[in-house]
C-alpha positions as CSV (number, residue, x, y, z in Angstrom):
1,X,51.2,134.1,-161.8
2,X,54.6,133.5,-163.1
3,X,56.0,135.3,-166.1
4,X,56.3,131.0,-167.9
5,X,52.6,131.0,-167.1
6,X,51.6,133.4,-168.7
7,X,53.2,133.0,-172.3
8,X,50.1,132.4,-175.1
9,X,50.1,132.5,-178.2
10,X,50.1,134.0,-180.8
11,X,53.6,135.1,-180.3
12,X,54.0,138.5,-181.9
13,X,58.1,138.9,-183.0
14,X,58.7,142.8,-183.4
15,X,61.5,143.3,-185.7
16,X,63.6,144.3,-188.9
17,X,64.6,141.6,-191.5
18,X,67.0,142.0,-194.6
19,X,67.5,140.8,-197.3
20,X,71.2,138.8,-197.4
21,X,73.7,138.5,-200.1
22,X,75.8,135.6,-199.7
23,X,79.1,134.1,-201.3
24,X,77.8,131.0,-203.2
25,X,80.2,129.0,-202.8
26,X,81.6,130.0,-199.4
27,X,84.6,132.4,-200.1
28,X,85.9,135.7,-199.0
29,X,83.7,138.5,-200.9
30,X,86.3,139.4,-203.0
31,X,87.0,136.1,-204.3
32,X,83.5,134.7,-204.4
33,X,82.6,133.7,-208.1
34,X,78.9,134.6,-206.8
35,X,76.1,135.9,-204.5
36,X,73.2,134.2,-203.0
37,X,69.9,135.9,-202.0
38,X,68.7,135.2,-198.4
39,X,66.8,136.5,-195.7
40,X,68.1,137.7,-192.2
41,X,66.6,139.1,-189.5
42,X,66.6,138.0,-185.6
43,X,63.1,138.3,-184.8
44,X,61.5,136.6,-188.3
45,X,63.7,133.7,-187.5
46,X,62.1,133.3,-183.7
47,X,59.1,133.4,-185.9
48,X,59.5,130.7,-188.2
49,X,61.6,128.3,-185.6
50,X,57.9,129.0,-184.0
51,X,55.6,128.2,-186.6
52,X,58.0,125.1,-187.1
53,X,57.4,123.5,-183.3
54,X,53.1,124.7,-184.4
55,X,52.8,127.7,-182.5
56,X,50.9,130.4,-183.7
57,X,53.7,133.1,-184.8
58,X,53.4,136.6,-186.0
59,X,56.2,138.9,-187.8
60,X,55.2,142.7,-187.5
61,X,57.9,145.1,-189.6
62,X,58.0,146.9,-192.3
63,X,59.6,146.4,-195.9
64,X,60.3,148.8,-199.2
65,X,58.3,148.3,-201.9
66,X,60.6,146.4,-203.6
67,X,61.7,143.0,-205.0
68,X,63.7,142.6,-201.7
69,X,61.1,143.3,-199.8
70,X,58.6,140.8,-201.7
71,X,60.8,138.0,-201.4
72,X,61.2,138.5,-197.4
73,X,57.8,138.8,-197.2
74,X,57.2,135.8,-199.4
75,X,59.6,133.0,-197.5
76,X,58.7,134.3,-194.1
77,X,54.4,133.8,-195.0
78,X,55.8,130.5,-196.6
79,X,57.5,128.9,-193.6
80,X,53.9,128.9,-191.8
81,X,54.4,132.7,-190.0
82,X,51.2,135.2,-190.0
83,X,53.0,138.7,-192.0
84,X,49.7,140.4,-191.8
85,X,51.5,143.3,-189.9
86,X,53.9,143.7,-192.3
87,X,53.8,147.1,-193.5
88,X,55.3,148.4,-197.3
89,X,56.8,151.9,-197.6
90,X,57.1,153.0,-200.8
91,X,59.4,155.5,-199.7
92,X,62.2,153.3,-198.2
93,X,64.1,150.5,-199.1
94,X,64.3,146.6,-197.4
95,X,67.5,146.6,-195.4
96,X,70.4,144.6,-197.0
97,X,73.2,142.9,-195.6
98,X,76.5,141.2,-197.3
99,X,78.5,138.1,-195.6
100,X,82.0,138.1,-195.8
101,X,83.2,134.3,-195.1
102,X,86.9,134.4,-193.9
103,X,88.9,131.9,-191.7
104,X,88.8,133.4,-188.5
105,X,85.4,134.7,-188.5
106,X,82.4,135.9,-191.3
107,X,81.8,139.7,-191.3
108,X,79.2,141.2,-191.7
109,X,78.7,144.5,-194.1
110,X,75.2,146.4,-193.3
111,X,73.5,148.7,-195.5
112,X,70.3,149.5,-193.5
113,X,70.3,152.9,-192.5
114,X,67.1,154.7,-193.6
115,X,65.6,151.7,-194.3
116,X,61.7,151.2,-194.0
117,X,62.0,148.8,-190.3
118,X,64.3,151.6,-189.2
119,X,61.4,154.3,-189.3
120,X,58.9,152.1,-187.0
121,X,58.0,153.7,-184.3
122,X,55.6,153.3,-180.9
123,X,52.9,153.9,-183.0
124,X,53.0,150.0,-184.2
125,X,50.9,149.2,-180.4
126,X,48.0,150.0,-182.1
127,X,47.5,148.2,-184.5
128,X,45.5,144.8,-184.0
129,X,49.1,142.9,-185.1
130,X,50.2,143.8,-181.8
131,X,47.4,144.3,-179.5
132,X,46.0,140.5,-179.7
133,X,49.5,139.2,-179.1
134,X,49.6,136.5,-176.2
135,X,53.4,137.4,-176.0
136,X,55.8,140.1,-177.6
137,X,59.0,139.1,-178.7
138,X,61.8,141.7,-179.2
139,X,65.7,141.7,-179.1
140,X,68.5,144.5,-178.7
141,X,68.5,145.3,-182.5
142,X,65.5,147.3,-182.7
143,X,66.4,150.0,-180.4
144,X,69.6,150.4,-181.9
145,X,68.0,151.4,-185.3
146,X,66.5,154.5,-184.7
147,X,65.3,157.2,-182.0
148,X,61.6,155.8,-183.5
149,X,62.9,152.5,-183.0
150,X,64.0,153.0,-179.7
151,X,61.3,154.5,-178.2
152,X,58.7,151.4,-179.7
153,X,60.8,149.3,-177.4
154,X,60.1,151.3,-174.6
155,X,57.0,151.9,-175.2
156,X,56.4,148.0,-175.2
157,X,58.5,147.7,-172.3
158,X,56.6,150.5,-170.4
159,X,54.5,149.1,-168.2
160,X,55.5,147.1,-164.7
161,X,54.6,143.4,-165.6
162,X,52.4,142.9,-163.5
163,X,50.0,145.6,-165.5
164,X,51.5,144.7,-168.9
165,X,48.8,143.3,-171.2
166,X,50.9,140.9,-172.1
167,X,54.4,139.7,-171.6
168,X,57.8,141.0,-173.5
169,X,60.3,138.7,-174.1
170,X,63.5,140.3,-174.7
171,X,67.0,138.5,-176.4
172,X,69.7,141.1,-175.5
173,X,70.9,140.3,-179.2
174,X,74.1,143.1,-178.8
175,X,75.3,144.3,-182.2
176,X,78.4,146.1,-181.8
177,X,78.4,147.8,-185.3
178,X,75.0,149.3,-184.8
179,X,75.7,151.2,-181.1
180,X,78.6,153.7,-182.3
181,X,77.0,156.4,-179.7
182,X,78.3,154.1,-176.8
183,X,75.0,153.8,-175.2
184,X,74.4,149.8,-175.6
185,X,75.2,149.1,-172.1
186,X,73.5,151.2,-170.1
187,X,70.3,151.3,-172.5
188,X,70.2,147.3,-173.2
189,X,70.5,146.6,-169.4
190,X,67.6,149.1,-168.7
191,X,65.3,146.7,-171.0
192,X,66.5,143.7,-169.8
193,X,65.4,144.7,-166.7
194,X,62.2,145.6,-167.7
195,X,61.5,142.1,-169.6
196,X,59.4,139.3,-168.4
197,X,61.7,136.8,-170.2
198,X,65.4,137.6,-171.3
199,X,67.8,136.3,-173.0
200,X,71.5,136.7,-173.1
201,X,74.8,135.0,-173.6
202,X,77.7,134.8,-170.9
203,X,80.4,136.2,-173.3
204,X,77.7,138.8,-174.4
205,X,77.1,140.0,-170.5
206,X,80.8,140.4,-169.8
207,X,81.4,142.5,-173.3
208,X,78.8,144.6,-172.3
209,X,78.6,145.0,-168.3
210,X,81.9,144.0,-167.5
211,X,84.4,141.0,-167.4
212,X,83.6,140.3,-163.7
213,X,80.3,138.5,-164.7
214,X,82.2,135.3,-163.9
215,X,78.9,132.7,-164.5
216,X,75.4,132.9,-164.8
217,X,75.1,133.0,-161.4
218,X,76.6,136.6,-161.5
219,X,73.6,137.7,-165.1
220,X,71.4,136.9,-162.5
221,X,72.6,139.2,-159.6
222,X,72.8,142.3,-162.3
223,X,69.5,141.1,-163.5
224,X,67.2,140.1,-160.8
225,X,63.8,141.4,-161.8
226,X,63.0,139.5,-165.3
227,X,60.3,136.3,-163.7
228,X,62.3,133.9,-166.3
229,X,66.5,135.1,-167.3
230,X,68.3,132.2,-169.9
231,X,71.9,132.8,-169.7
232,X,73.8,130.9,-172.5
233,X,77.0,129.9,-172.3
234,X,78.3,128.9,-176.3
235,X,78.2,125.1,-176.4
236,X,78.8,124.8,-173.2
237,X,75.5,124.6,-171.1
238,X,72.2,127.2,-171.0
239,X,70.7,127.8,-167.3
240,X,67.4,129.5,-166.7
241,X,66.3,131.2,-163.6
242,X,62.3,131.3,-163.2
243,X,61.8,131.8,-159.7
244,X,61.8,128.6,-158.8
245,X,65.7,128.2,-158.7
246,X,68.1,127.8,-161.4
247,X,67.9,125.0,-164.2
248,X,70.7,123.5,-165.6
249,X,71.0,121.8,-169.2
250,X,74.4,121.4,-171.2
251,X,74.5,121.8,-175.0
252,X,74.4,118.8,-177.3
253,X,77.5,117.9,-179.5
254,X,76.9,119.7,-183.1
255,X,78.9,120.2,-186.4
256,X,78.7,123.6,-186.5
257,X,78.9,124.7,-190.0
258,X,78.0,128.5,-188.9
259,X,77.0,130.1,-185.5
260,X,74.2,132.7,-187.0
261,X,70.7,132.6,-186.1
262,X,71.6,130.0,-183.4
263,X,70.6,132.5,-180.7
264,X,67.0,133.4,-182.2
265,X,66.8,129.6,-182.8
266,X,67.8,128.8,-179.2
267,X,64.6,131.8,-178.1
268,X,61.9,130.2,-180.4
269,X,62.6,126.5,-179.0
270,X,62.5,127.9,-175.1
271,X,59.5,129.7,-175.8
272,X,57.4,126.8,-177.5
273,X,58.1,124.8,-174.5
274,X,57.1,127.3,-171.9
275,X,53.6,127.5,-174.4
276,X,53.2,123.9,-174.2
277,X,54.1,124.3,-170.4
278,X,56.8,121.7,-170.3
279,X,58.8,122.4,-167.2
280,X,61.9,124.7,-167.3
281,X,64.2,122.1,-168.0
282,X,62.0,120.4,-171.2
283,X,62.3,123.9,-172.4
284,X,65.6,124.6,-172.2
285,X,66.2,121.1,-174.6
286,X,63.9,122.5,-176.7
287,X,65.7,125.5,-177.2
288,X,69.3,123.2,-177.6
289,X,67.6,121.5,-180.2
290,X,66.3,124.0,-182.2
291,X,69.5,126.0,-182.1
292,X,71.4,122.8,-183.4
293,X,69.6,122.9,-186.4
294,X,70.7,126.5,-187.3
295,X,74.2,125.7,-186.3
296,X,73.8,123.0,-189.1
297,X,73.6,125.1,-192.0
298,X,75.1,128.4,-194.0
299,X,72.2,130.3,-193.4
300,X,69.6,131.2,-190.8
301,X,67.4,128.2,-190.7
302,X,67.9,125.0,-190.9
303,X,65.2,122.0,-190.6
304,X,64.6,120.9,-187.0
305,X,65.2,117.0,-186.1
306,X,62.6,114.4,-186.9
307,X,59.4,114.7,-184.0
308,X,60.2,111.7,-182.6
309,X,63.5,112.1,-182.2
310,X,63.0,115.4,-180.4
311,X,60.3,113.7,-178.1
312,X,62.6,110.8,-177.4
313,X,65.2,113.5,-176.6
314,X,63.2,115.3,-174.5
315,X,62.3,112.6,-172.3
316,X,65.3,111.3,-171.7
317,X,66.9,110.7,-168.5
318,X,69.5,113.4,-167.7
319,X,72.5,110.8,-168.0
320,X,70.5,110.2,-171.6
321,X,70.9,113.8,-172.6
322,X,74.8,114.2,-170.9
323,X,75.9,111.3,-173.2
324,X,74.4,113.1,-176.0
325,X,75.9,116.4,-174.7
């Protein structure tokens, strides 16, 4: 049984979300005449591009007990995801986060250390959240949290595959500003090559194991043992290696009004295809198209084309989809 085959719902994303304050209007921090509450966090957003294709989707985390923490918890049951295994510790606060817009690039500003996701630990398996996934979604930002943190990712990751309960998918999802002990290299790569399904960007292989990953081709050769590895390259193309070979689909033309949450939105399409069972290459669209509509808006989520215009896309011939790409 392949690791595609065996993706069911619900899909169970493991992970912390903040809350976000954002310059409203767009303008350097220091400038902005004023802030914007939103929500940010990689693996509720995999959630709700979920619930948006109408697979079952379940966020498991844990918030303070306060109004940050109720409003996270609000738009994230809102968009259609199941936050039963959210947990509220009324000892720690929700993770926050401020954007910086600037020309060359937004920054980021983090104020999440100590937070209530960052004291999770392995002891999450047990609850009923997790055990009745179909598949567990992760990504590189949990382990780089905490010790607690860390060791629920391996405890996930523990088993050989083919006596996991069920599969992990795993977005590498590298965070510079959160691995100041150097160890992101050595300990992302160890997970990625305990996943069933990975995720990772060209640019983001070559920071992190070296400038001589020249393509995909190359991911793949570091990382043979995951069943199904997505290597993205930007807007250029996505391949996908499942076993079968290597699948091939190039990015459609977008107006990108900001590149976060693309990635997580990119994850959530793939994995509602694979749950559908459309073939390798259906999902790969699916995961174009999903990350299109993130790269559409300001924040993390933006509304997904009209259904029929996603079926028409993904039927189309590949010549279709190239003049589209």
């Amino acid at each position: 049984m392949t690791a595609a085959s065996r993706v069911r719902p619900p899909v169970v994303c493991v992970g912390e979300t903040m809350a976000a304050l954002v310059p409203d209007p767009a303008a350097p921090l220091e400038e902005a005449a004023g802030l914007g509450v939103r929500i940010a966090g990689a693996e509720s957003n995999v959630a709700v591009y979920l619930a948006d294709h109408g697979v079952p989707a379940r966020w498991v985390s844990a918030l303070g007990d306060d109004p940050f923490g109720r409003r996270i918890l609000g738009e994230v049951a809102a968009a259609g995801v199941d936050v039963s295994g959210v947990r509220t510790d009324p000892h720690r606060p929700t993770g926050l986060l401020v954007k910086d817009p600037a020309p060359d690039a937004t920054r980021v500003h983090y104020y999440r250390r100590g937070s209530a996701a960052s004291a999770l630990t392995a002891d999450v398996l047990e609850e009923d959240a997790v055990r009745t996934a179909g598949l567990v979604h992760l990504s590189g930002i949990t382990p780089a949290l905490s010790p607690g943190c860390r060791a629920l990712v391996a405890a996930l990751l523990d088993p050989s595959p083919s006596q996991r309960p069920r599969p992990v998918s795993f977005d590498v999802n590298h965070r510079p500003a959160l691995w100041t002990d150097g160890t992101a290299p050595e300990v992302l790569l160890g997970f990625a090559r305990r996943a069933d399904i990975v995720f990772v960007g060209l640019d983001e292989a070559q920071a992190l194991w070296g400038g001589e990953l020249k393509d995909a081709e190359a991911v793949r050769e570091l990382l043979p043992e995951p069943g199904v590895l997505v290597v993205k390259d930007g807007g250029t193309d996505a391949a996908a290696f499942d076993g079968t070979g290597v699948h091939r689909v190039p990015a459609r033309r977008v107006d990108v009004v900001e590149p976060v949450g693309a990635g997580d939105a990119f994850a959530a399409g793939f994995l509602a295809g694979l749950i559908r069972g459309e073939s390798t290459v259906r999902a790969l669209r699916l995961g174009h198209l999903t990350a299109g509509a993130a790269l559409g808006v300001t924040g993390d989520h933006g509304p997904l084309p009209d259904p029929a215009r996603i079926a028409g896309l993904l039927d189309a011939t590949v010549r279709e989809w190239a003049a589209e790409s």
